[in-house]
C-alpha positions as CSV (number, residue, x, y, z in Angstrom):
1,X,190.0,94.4,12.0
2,X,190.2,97.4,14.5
3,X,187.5,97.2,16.8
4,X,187.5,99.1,20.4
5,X,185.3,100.9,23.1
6,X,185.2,104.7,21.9
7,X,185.1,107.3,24.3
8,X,182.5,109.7,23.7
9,X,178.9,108.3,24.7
10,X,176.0,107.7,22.8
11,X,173.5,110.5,21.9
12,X,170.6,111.8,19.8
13,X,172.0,114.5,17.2
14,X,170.7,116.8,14.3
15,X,171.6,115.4,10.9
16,X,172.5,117.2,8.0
17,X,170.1,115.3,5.6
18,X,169.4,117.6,2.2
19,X,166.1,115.9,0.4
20,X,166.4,112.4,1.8
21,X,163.3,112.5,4.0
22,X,164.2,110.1,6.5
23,X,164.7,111.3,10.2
24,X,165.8,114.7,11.8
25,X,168.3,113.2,14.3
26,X,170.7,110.5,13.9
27,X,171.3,108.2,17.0
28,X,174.8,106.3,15.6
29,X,176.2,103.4,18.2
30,X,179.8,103.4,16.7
31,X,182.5,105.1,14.8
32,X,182.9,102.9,11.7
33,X,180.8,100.1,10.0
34,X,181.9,96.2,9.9
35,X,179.9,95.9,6.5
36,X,182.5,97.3,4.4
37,X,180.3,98.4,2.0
38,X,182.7,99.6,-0.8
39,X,180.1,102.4,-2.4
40,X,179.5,104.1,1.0
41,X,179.5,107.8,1.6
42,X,180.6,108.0,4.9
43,X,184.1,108.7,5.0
44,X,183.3,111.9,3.4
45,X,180.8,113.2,5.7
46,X,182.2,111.8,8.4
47,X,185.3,109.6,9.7
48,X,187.6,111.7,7.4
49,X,187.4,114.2,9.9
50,X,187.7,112.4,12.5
51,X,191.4,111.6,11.1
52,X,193.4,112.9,14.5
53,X,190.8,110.8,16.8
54,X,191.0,108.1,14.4
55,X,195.0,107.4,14.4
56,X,195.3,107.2,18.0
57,X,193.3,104.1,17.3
58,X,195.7,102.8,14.7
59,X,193.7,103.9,11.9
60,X,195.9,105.6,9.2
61,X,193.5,106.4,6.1
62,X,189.7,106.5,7.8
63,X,188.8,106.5,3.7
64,X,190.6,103.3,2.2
65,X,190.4,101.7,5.3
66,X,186.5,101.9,5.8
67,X,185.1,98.6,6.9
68,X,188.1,97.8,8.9
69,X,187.7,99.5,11.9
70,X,184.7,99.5,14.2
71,X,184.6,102.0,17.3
72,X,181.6,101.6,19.6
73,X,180.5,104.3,21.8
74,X,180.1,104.3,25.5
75,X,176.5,104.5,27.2
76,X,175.7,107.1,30.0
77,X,172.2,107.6,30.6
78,X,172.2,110.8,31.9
79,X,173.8,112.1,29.0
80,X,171.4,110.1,26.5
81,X,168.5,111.6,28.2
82,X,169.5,115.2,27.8
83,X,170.2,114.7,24.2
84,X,166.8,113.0,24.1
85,X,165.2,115.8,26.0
86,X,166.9,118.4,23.7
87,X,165.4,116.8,20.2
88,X,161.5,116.1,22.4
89,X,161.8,119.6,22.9
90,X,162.0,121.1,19.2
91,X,159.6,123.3,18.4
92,X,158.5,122.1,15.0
93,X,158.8,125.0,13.3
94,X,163.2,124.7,13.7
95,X,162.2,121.1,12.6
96,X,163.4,119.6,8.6
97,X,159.6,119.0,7.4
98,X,160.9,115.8,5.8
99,X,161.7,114.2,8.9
100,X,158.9,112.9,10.5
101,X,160.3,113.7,13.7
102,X,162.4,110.8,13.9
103,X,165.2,109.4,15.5
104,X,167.1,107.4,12.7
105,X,169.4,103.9,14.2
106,X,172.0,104.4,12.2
107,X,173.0,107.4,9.5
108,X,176.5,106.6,10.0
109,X,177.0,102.6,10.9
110,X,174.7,99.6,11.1
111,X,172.7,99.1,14.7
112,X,173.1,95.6,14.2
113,X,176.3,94.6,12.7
114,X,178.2,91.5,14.0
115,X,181.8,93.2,16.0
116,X,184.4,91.2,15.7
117,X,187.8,91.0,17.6
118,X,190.8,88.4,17.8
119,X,190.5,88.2,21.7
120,X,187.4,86.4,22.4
121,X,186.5,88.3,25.6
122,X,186.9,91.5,23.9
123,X,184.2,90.3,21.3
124,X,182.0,89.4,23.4
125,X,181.9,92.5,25.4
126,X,181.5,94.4,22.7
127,X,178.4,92.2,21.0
128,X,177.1,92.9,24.5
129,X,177.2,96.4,24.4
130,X,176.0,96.8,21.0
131,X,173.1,95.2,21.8
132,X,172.8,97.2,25.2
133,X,173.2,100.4,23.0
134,X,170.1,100.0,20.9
135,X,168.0,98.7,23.1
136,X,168.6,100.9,26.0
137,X,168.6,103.9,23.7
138,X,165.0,102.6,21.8
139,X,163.6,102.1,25.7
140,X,164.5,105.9,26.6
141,X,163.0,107.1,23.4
142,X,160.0,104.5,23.9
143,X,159.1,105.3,27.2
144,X,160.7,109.3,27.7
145,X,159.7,110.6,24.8
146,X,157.1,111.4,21.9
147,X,159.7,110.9,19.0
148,X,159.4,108.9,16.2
149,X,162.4,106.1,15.2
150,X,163.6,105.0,12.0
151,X,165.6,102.4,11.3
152,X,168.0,101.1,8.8
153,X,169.7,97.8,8.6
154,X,171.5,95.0,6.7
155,X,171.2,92.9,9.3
156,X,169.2,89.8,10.4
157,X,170.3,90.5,13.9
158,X,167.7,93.0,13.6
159,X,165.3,90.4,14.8
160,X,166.2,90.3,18.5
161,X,164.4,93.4,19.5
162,X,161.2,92.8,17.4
163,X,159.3,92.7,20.6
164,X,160.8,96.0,21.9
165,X,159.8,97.7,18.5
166,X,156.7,96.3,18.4
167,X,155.7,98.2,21.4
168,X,156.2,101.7,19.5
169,X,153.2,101.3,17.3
170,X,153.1,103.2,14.7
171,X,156.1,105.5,16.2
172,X,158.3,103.3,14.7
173,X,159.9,102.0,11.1
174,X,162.4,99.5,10.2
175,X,163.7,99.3,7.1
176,X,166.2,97.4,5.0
177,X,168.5,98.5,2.4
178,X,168.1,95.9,-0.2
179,X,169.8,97.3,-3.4
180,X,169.2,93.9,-5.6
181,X,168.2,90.2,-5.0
182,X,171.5,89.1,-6.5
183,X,174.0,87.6,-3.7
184,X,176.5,87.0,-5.7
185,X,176.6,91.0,-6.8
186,X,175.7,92.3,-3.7
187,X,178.8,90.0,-2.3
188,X,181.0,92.8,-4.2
189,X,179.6,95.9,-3.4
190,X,178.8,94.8,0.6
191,X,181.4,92.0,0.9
192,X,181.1,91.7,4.9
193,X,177.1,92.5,4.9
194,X,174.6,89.9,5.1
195,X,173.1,88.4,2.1
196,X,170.3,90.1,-0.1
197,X,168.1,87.1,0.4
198,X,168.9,86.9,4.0
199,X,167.7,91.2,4.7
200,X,164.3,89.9,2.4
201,X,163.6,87.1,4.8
202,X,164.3,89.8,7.7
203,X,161.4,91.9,6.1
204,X,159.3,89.3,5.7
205,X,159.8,88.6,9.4
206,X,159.0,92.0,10.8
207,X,155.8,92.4,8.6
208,X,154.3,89.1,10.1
209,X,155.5,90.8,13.5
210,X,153.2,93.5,12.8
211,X,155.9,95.8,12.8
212,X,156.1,98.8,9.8
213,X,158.4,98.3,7.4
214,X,160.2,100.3,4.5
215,X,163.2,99.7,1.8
216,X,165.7,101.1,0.8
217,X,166.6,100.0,-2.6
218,X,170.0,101.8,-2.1
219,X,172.3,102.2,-4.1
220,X,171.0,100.4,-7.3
221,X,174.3,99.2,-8.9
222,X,175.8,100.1,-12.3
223,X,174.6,96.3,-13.1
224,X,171.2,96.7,-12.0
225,X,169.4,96.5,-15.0
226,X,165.1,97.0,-15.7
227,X,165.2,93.5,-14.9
228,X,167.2,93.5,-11.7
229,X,164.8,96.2,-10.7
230,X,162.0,94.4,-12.0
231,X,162.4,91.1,-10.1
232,X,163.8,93.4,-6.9
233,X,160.1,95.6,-6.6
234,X,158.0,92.5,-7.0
235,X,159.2,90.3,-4.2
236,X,159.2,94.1,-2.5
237,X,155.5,94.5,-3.0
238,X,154.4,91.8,-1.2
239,X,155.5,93.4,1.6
240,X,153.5,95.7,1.7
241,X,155.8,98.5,2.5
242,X,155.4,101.7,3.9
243,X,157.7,103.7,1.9
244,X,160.3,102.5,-1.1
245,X,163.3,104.6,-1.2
246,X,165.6,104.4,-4.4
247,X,169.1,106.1,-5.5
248,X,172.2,105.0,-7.4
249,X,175.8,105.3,-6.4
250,X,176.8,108.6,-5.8
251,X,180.4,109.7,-5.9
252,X,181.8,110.1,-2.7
253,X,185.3,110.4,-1.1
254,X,187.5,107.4,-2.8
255,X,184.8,105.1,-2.9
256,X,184.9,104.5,-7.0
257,X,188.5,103.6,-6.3
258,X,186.8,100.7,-3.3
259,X,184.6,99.5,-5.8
260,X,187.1,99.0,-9.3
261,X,189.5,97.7,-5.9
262,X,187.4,95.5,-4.7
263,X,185.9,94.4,-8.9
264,X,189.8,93.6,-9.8
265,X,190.2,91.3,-5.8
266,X,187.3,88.8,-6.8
267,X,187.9,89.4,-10.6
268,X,184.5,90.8,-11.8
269,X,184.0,92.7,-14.1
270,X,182.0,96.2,-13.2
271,X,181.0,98.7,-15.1
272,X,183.1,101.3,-12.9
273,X,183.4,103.7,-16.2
274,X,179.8,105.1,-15.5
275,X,182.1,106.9,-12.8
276,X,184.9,107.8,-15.4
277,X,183.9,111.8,-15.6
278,X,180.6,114.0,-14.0
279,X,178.7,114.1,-17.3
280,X,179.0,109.8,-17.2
281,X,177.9,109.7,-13.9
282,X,175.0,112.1,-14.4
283,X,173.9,110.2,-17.1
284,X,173.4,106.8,-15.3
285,X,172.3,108.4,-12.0
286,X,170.0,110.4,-13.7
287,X,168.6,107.1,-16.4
288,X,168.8,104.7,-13.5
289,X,166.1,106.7,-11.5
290,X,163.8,107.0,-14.5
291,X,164.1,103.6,-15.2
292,X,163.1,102.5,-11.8
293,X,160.3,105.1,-12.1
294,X,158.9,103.1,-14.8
295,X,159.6,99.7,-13.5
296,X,157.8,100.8,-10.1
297,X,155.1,101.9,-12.4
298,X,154.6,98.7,-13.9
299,X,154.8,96.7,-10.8
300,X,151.7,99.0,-9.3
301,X,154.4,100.7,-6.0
302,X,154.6,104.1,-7.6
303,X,152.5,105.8,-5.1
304,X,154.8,104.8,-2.6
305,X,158.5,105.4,-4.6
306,X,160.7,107.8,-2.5
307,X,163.9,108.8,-5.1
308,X,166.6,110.2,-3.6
309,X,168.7,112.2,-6.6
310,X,171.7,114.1,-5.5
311,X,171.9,117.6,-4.9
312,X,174.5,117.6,-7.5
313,X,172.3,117.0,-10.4
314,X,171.0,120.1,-10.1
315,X,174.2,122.1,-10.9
316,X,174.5,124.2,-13.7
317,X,176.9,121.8,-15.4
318,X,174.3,119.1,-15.0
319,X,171.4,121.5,-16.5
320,X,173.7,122.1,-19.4
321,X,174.1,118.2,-20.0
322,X,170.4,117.7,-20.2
323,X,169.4,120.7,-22.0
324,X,166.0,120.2,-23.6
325,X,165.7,116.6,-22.2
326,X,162.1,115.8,-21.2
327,X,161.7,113.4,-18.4
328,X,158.5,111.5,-18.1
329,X,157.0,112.2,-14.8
330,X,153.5,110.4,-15.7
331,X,152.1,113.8,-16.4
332,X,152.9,115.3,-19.6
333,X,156.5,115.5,-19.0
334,X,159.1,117.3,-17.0
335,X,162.0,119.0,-17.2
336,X,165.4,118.3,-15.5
337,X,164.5,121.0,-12.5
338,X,160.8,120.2,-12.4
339,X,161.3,116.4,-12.0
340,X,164.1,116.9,-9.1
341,X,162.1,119.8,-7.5
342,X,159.1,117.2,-7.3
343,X,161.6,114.8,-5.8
344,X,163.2,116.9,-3.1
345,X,160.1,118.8,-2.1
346,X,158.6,115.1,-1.2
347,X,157.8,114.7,2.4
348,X,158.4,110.3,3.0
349,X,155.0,108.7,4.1
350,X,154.6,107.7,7.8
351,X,152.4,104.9,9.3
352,X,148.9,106.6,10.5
Protein backbone atom coordinates (compact mmCIF):
# COMPACT_ATOMS: atom_id res chain seq x y z
CA UNK A 1 0.00 0.00 0.00
CA UNK A 2 1.29 3.47 -1.18
CA UNK A 3 0.18 6.02 1.04
CA UNK A 4 1.86 9.67 1.47
CA UNK A 5 1.29 13.47 2.04
CA UNK A 6 0.43 14.99 -1.53
CA UNK A 7 1.48 18.27 -2.37
CA UNK A 8 -1.16 20.32 -3.66
CA UNK A 9 -3.70 21.46 -0.85
CA UNK A 10 -7.19 20.93 -0.38
CA UNK A 11 -9.85 22.97 -2.24
CA UNK A 12 -13.48 23.37 -3.34
CA UNK A 13 -13.67 22.62 -7.29
CA UNK A 14 -16.34 22.59 -10.16
CA UNK A 15 -17.28 18.97 -11.06
CA UNK A 16 -18.01 17.72 -14.26
CA UNK A 17 -21.14 15.80 -13.20
CA UNK A 18 -23.63 15.03 -16.55
CA UNK A 19 -27.34 14.01 -15.02
CA UNK A 20 -26.23 12.78 -11.57
CA UNK A 21 -27.78 15.57 -9.52
CA UNK A 22 -25.62 15.45 -6.66
CA UNK A 23 -23.40 18.63 -5.88
CA UNK A 24 -21.74 21.43 -8.18
CA UNK A 25 -18.32 21.30 -6.50
CA UNK A 26 -16.35 18.44 -5.42
CA UNK A 27 -14.14 18.95 -2.24
CA UNK A 28 -11.76 15.54 -2.55
CA UNK A 29 -9.13 15.06 0.64
CA UNK A 30 -6.79 12.59 -1.31
CA UNK A 31 -5.47 11.31 -4.48
CA UNK A 32 -6.63 7.69 -4.45
CA UNK A 33 -9.13 5.57 -2.46
CA UNK A 34 -8.13 2.76 0.27
CA UNK A 35 -11.52 0.93 -0.65
CA UNK A 36 -10.40 -0.69 -3.62
CA UNK A 37 -13.53 -0.87 -4.96
CA UNK A 38 -12.94 -3.01 -8.14
CA UNK A 39 -16.13 -1.41 -10.32
CA UNK A 40 -14.95 2.23 -9.75
CA UNK A 41 -14.79 4.85 -12.39
CA UNK A 42 -12.18 6.86 -11.21
CA UNK A 43 -9.12 6.04 -12.91
CA UNK A 44 -10.75 7.18 -15.98
CA UNK A 45 -11.80 10.55 -15.06
CA UNK A 46 -9.23 11.05 -13.02
CA UNK A 47 -5.80 9.38 -11.70
CA UNK A 48 -5.03 8.22 -15.28
CA UNK A 49 -4.03 11.53 -15.86
CA UNK A 50 -2.42 12.13 -13.31
CA UNK A 51 0.15 9.27 -14.53
CA UNK A 52 3.44 11.64 -14.51
CA UNK A 53 2.49 12.96 -10.86
CA UNK A 54 1.51 9.56 -9.92
CA UNK A 55 5.04 7.65 -10.71
CA UNK A 56 7.13 9.91 -8.83
CA UNK A 57 5.10 8.31 -6.08
CA UNK A 58 5.98 4.82 -7.11
CA UNK A 59 2.78 4.32 -8.80
CA UNK A 60 3.28 2.58 -12.24
CA UNK A 61 -0.41 1.83 -13.63
CA UNK A 62 -2.86 4.56 -11.57
CA UNK A 63 -5.72 1.99 -13.34
CA UNK A 64 -4.77 -1.61 -12.22
CA UNK A 65 -3.31 -0.41 -9.34
CA UNK A 66 -6.42 1.57 -7.90
CA UNK A 67 -6.98 0.86 -4.24
CA UNK A 68 -3.34 0.66 -3.62
CA UNK A 69 -2.21 3.85 -3.30
CA UNK A 70 -3.69 6.64 -1.09
CA UNK A 71 -2.24 10.36 -1.48
CA UNK A 72 -3.73 12.88 0.98
CA UNK A 73 -3.67 16.47 0.26
CA UNK A 74 -2.15 19.18 2.32
CA UNK A 75 -4.39 21.84 4.26
CA UNK A 76 -3.81 25.74 3.86
CA UNK A 77 -6.55 27.77 4.92
CA UNK A 78 -6.00 30.62 3.00
CA UNK A 79 -6.04 28.77 0.01
CA UNK A 80 -9.34 26.70 1.05
CA UNK A 81 -11.10 29.90 1.73
CA UNK A 82 -10.55 31.50 -1.65
CA UNK A 83 -11.71 28.40 -3.35
CA UNK A 84 -14.62 28.57 -0.90
CA UNK A 85 -15.19 32.23 -1.64
CA UNK A 86 -14.95 31.55 -5.42
CA UNK A 87 -17.93 28.66 -5.45
CA UNK A 88 -20.15 31.32 -2.47
CA UNK A 89 -19.81 33.66 -5.05
CA UNK A 90 -21.51 31.86 -8.17
CA UNK A 91 -24.13 33.57 -9.55
CA UNK A 92 -26.74 30.87 -9.98
CA UNK A 93 -27.39 31.37 -13.28
CA UNK A 94 -23.48 29.77 -14.26
CA UNK A 95 -24.69 27.20 -11.68
CA UNK A 96 -25.64 23.00 -12.85
CA UNK A 97 -29.49 23.25 -11.75
CA UNK A 98 -29.06 19.78 -10.47
CA UNK A 99 -26.74 20.60 -7.83
CA UNK A 100 -28.29 21.97 -5.14
CA UNK A 101 -25.50 24.17 -4.62
CA UNK A 102 -23.54 21.78 -2.89
CA UNK A 103 -20.23 20.96 -1.86
CA UNK A 104 -19.92 17.08 -2.30
CA UNK A 105 -17.04 15.17 0.41
CA UNK A 106 -15.83 13.05 -1.87
CA UNK A 107 -16.42 12.66 -5.94
CA UNK A 108 -13.11 11.16 -6.22
CA UNK A 109 -12.08 9.15 -2.67
CA UNK A 110 -13.88 8.38 0.52
CA UNK A 111 -13.74 11.29 3.38
CA UNK A 112 -13.53 8.74 5.81
CA UNK A 113 -11.52 5.86 4.80
CA UNK A 114 -9.12 4.13 7.25
CA UNK A 115 -5.04 5.18 5.71
CA UNK A 116 -2.85 2.80 6.32
CA UNK A 117 1.01 2.65 6.33
CA UNK A 118 3.80 0.09 7.46
CA UNK A 119 5.52 2.78 9.75
CA UNK A 120 3.32 3.38 12.58
CA UNK A 121 4.03 7.11 12.99
CA UNK A 122 3.43 7.72 9.45
CA UNK A 123 -0.17 6.19 9.93
CA UNK A 124 -0.97 8.02 12.46
CA UNK A 125 -0.16 11.33 11.06
CA UNK A 126 -1.97 10.69 8.28
CA UNK A 127 -5.44 9.37 10.23
CA UNK A 128 -4.74 12.75 11.88
CA UNK A 129 -4.89 14.75 8.98
CA UNK A 130 -7.64 13.09 7.37
CA UNK A 131 -9.70 13.75 10.02
CA UNK A 132 -8.32 17.49 10.21
CA UNK A 133 -9.17 17.67 6.43
CA UNK A 134 -12.91 17.15 6.69
CA UNK A 135 -13.59 18.70 9.60
CA UNK A 136 -11.69 21.87 9.15
CA UNK A 137 -12.94 22.12 5.53
CA UNK A 138 -16.99 21.30 6.83
CA UNK A 139 -16.21 24.29 9.69
CA UNK A 140 -15.11 26.90 6.78
CA UNK A 141 -18.08 25.95 4.70
CA UNK A 142 -20.30 25.84 8.00
CA UNK A 143 -19.41 29.04 9.36
CA UNK A 144 -17.94 31.15 5.86
CA UNK A 145 -20.37 30.30 3.74
CA UNK A 146 -24.04 29.72 2.45
CA UNK A 147 -23.26 26.49 0.53
CA UNK A 148 -24.87 23.41 0.80
CA UNK A 149 -22.66 19.86 1.51
CA UNK A 150 -23.23 16.53 0.37
CA UNK A 151 -21.69 13.68 1.38
CA UNK A 152 -20.84 10.22 0.42
CA UNK A 153 -19.37 7.41 2.38
CA UNK A 154 -18.67 3.67 3.02
CA UNK A 155 -17.55 4.38 6.09
CA UNK A 156 -18.61 4.01 9.81
CA UNK A 157 -15.94 6.48 10.62
CA UNK A 158 -18.40 8.78 9.40
CA UNK A 159 -19.76 9.00 12.84
CA UNK A 160 -17.10 11.10 14.44
CA UNK A 161 -18.29 14.40 13.12
CA UNK A 162 -22.06 13.75 13.59
CA UNK A 163 -22.16 16.68 15.92
CA UNK A 164 -20.30 19.00 13.44
CA UNK A 165 -22.91 18.09 10.75
CA UNK A 166 -25.59 18.24 12.83
CA UNK A 167 -25.04 21.96 13.16
CA UNK A 168 -25.70 22.58 9.31
CA UNK A 169 -29.31 21.92 9.48
CA UNK A 170 -30.80 21.23 6.66
CA UNK A 171 -27.59 22.59 4.62
CA UNK A 172 -26.32 19.39 4.85
CA UNK A 173 -26.70 15.39 3.53
CA UNK A 174 -24.97 12.31 4.26
CA UNK A 175 -25.35 9.55 2.34
CA UNK A 176 -24.17 6.00 2.06
CA UNK A 177 -23.62 3.97 -1.00
CA UNK A 178 -25.14 0.72 -0.11
CA UNK A 179 -25.33 -1.26 -3.34
CA UNK A 180 -26.80 -4.70 -1.61
CA UNK A 181 -27.19 -6.13 2.00
CA UNK A 182 -25.12 -9.05 0.98
CA UNK A 183 -21.50 -8.93 2.77
CA UNK A 184 -20.29 -11.71 1.39
CA UNK A 185 -20.92 -10.11 -2.35
CA UNK A 186 -20.17 -6.76 -1.50
CA UNK A 187 -16.72 -8.42 -0.02
CA UNK A 188 -15.88 -8.82 -3.91
CA UNK A 189 -16.82 -5.81 -5.52
CA UNK A 190 -15.47 -3.44 -2.35
CA UNK A 191 -12.91 -5.92 -0.87
CA UNK A 192 -11.16 -3.21 1.52
CA UNK A 193 -14.64 -1.25 2.19
CA UNK A 194 -16.60 -1.66 5.20
CA UNK A 195 -19.31 -4.12 5.37
CA UNK A 196 -22.89 -3.50 3.81
CA UNK A 197 -24.48 -4.21 7.22
CA UNK A 198 -21.97 -2.06 8.98
CA UNK A 199 -22.79 1.47 6.33
CA UNK A 200 -26.91 0.32 7.29
CA UNK A 201 -26.15 0.67 10.96
CA UNK A 202 -24.17 4.01 10.08
CA UNK A 203 -27.51 5.31 8.50
CA UNK A 204 -29.48 4.25 11.08
CA UNK A 205 -27.11 6.20 13.35
CA UNK A 206 -27.25 9.55 11.59
CA UNK A 207 -31.16 9.45 11.29
CA UNK A 208 -31.55 9.04 15.18
CA UNK A 209 -28.88 11.97 15.07
CA UNK A 210 -31.31 14.00 13.36
CA UNK A 211 -29.11 14.45 10.67
CA UNK A 212 -30.58 14.09 6.66
CA UNK A 213 -29.75 11.18 5.04
CA UNK A 214 -29.72 9.71 1.50
CA UNK A 215 -28.46 6.29 -0.43
CA UNK A 216 -26.84 5.53 -2.92
CA UNK A 217 -27.80 2.13 -4.11
CA UNK A 218 -24.68 2.28 -6.31
CA UNK A 219 -23.69 0.17 -8.47
CA UNK A 220 -26.31 -2.62 -8.20
CA UNK A 221 -24.28 -5.64 -9.20
CA UNK A 222 -24.75 -8.07 -12.16
CA UNK A 223 -26.07 -10.49 -9.17
CA UNK A 224 -28.41 -8.27 -7.75
CA UNK A 225 -31.50 -9.76 -8.53
CA UNK A 226 -35.57 -8.27 -7.83
CA UNK A 227 -34.94 -9.87 -4.74
CA UNK A 228 -31.57 -8.43 -3.73
CA UNK A 229 -33.31 -5.19 -4.57
CA UNK A 230 -36.29 -6.06 -2.87
CA UNK A 231 -34.88 -6.95 0.59
CA UNK A 232 -32.09 -3.78 -0.06
CA UNK A 233 -35.17 -0.88 -0.42
CA UNK A 234 -37.15 -2.22 2.50
CA UNK A 235 -34.54 -2.06 5.30
CA UNK A 236 -33.85 1.43 3.18
CA UNK A 237 -37.33 2.70 3.77
CA UNK A 238 -37.29 2.78 7.21
CA UNK A 239 -34.94 5.30 7.01
CA UNK A 240 -36.76 7.48 5.83
CA UNK A 241 -34.46 8.88 3.35
CA UNK A 242 -34.22 11.96 1.62
CA UNK A 243 -33.35 10.90 -1.75
CA UNK A 244 -32.58 7.05 -3.21
CA UNK A 245 -30.13 7.16 -5.94
CA UNK A 246 -29.71 3.86 -8.16
CA UNK A 247 -27.35 2.83 -11.20
CA UNK A 248 -25.55 -0.28 -12.34
CA UNK A 249 -21.97 -0.86 -13.25
CA UNK A 250 -20.95 1.23 -15.95
CA UNK A 251 -17.90 0.43 -18.00
CA UNK A 252 -15.07 2.38 -17.17
CA UNK A 253 -11.26 2.35 -17.83
CA UNK A 254 -10.10 -1.50 -17.03
CA UNK A 255 -12.36 -1.92 -14.28
CA UNK A 256 -14.42 -5.19 -15.96
CA UNK A 257 -10.90 -6.59 -16.07
CA UNK A 258 -10.74 -5.65 -11.71
CA UNK A 259 -13.82 -7.25 -11.28
CA UNK A 260 -13.43 -10.92 -13.47
CA UNK A 261 -9.63 -10.32 -11.50
CA UNK A 262 -10.73 -9.93 -8.45
CA UNK A 263 -14.11 -13.02 -9.17
CA UNK A 264 -11.10 -15.62 -10.30
CA UNK A 265 -8.66 -14.38 -6.66
CA UNK A 266 -11.55 -15.48 -4.19
CA UNK A 267 -13.03 -17.98 -6.74
CA UNK A 268 -16.60 -16.72 -7.36
CA UNK A 269 -18.25 -16.99 -9.91
CA UNK A 270 -19.65 -13.41 -11.55
CA UNK A 271 -21.56 -12.89 -14.12
CA UNK A 272 -18.76 -10.58 -15.88
CA UNK A 273 -20.24 -11.52 -19.47
CA UNK A 274 -23.09 -8.77 -19.06
CA UNK A 275 -19.77 -6.69 -19.88
CA UNK A 276 -18.73 -9.02 -22.86
CA UNK A 277 -19.80 -6.39 -25.84
CA UNK A 278 -21.99 -2.74 -25.63
CA UNK A 279 -25.25 -4.25 -26.78
CA UNK A 280 -24.84 -6.89 -23.40
CA UNK A 281 -24.05 -4.22 -21.24
CA UNK A 282 -26.93 -1.97 -22.47
CA UNK A 283 -29.15 -4.62 -22.01
CA UNK A 284 -28.55 -5.24 -18.25
CA UNK A 285 -27.90 -1.53 -17.38
CA UNK A 286 -30.81 -0.60 -19.09
CA UNK A 287 -33.24 -4.02 -17.38
CA UNK A 288 -31.51 -3.52 -14.07
CA UNK A 289 -32.93 0.16 -13.80
CA UNK A 290 -36.45 -0.83 -14.76
CA UNK A 291 -36.42 -3.62 -12.50
CA UNK A 292 -35.48 -1.42 -9.58
CA UNK A 293 -38.17 0.94 -10.89
CA UNK A 294 -40.63 -1.57 -10.20
CA UNK A 295 -39.26 -3.07 -7.04
CA UNK A 296 -39.16 0.68 -5.58
CA UNK A 297 -42.69 0.84 -6.72
CA UNK A 298 -43.71 -1.99 -4.77
CA UNK A 299 -41.92 -1.13 -1.70
CA UNK A 300 -43.95 2.52 -1.79
CA UNK A 301 -40.04 4.85 -2.31
CA UNK A 302 -40.80 5.66 -5.93
CA UNK A 303 -41.44 9.25 -5.33
CA UNK A 304 -38.11 9.49 -4.00
CA UNK A 305 -35.97 7.10 -6.72
CA UNK A 306 -33.17 9.12 -8.22
CA UNK A 307 -31.72 6.72 -11.45
CA UNK A 308 -28.63 7.54 -12.67
CA UNK A 309 -28.44 5.91 -16.49
CA UNK A 310 -25.34 6.67 -18.45
CA UNK A 311 -25.03 9.11 -20.96
CA UNK A 312 -24.10 6.36 -23.17
CA UNK A 313 -27.38 4.81 -23.40
CA UNK A 314 -28.52 7.41 -25.25
CA UNK A 315 -26.24 6.85 -28.39
CA UNK A 316 -27.47 6.02 -31.51
CA UNK A 317 -26.16 2.48 -31.29
CA UNK A 318 -28.10 2.11 -28.07
CA UNK A 319 -31.39 3.61 -29.77
CA UNK A 320 -30.95 1.07 -32.54
CA UNK A 321 -30.77 -1.89 -29.89
CA UNK A 322 -34.00 -0.88 -28.36
CA UNK A 323 -35.94 0.02 -31.27
CA UNK A 324 -39.65 -0.06 -30.58
CA UNK A 325 -39.05 -1.12 -26.89
CA UNK A 326 -41.63 0.41 -24.59
CA UNK A 327 -40.49 1.11 -21.09
CA UNK A 328 -43.03 1.36 -18.36
CA UNK A 329 -42.71 4.68 -16.80
CA UNK A 330 -46.01 4.26 -14.62
CA UNK A 331 -47.77 6.40 -17.27
CA UNK A 332 -48.75 4.79 -20.32
CA UNK A 333 -45.37 3.91 -21.39
CA UNK A 334 -42.14 5.42 -22.68
CA UNK A 335 -39.85 5.19 -25.11
CA UNK A 336 -35.98 4.68 -24.72
CA UNK A 337 -35.37 8.75 -25.09
CA UNK A 338 -38.49 9.72 -23.22
CA UNK A 339 -37.66 7.54 -20.15
CA UNK A 340 -33.80 8.77 -19.96
CA UNK A 341 -34.86 12.36 -20.81
CA UNK A 342 -37.22 12.08 -17.63
CA UNK A 343 -34.28 10.77 -15.84
CA UNK A 344 -31.61 13.33 -16.61
CA UNK A 345 -33.86 16.31 -16.63
CA UNK A 346 -34.51 15.34 -12.71
CA UNK A 347 -33.40 17.83 -10.28
CA UNK A 348 -32.46 15.42 -6.71
CA UNK A 349 -34.74 16.54 -3.74
CA UNK A 350 -33.23 18.61 -0.88
CA UNK A 351 -34.23 18.79 2.77
CA UNK A 352 -36.73 22.05 3.22
Amino acid sequence: MLTDFWPKPLEIAENNFKFKSLSNWSCNIAIGCEHACRFCYVPEVSTNRMGKRLAQHGVKDPDAEWGDYVFLRQWDSHHFANTLKAAERTPPALLKPDGNRAVMFCTTTDPYMVIRNPDPMKQKALATQREFLVREALRHILHMSTLNVRILTRSPLARQDFDLMKQFGNRLLFGMSLPTLNNKLAKVYEPKAPAPSQRLETLRAAKAAGIPIYVAVAPVYPECDEQDMGETLRAIKELDPVTIFMEPINIRADNVARIAAQGKADGVQLKTNVFDNPEAWRSYALNQMVAFEEAADYVGVYDRLHLWPDASLGAAAAMRQFTGKCIDDGEGGATLDQWLQNHWSKISQWPK
